[in-house]
Steps between C-alpha positions, in 0.01 A plus 500: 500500500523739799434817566820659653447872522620704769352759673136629354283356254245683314168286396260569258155285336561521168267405200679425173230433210691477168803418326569837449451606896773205562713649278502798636522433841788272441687780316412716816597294749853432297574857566439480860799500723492116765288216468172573411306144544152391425276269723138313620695438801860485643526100421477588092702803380619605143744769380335791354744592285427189327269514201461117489453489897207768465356349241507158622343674882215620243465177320429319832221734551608653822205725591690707775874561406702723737775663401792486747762816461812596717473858388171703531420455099108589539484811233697291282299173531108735540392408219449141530417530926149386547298680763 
């Protein structure tokens, strides 16, 4: 799957520790206008308006997810962006 946003892309580390953070960062990130992607690095990327997708990136125990926005989405995402 490739990436194929134009123009800038926001990044953020983000830590997502329960079932209930996944849920609602999935609900956020459905309400966010363009792709909003999540990734360990640009060969593996999943769609983060995809419950199953984030849960599966969790399952896998990714350590270091970044999410991957075309819009500037950081107040809506703050809550789950790890310092």
């Amino acid at each position: 799957m490739g990436l194929n946003m134009t123009g800038t892309q926001h990044r953020y580390r983000i830590e997502l520790v329960t079932v209930s953070d996944i849920r609602r960062f999935v609900a956020i990130a459905g309400k966010c206008d363009g792709q909003v992607m999540l990734s360990v690095s640009d060969s593996f990327l999943i769609n983060a308006k995809s419950l199953l997708g984030v849960m599966l990136a969790k399952n896998m125990d990714w350590n270091h997810l970044v999410l991957i926005t075309e819009k500037d989405c950081y107040e809506d995402f703050k809550q789950f962006i790890a310092d």
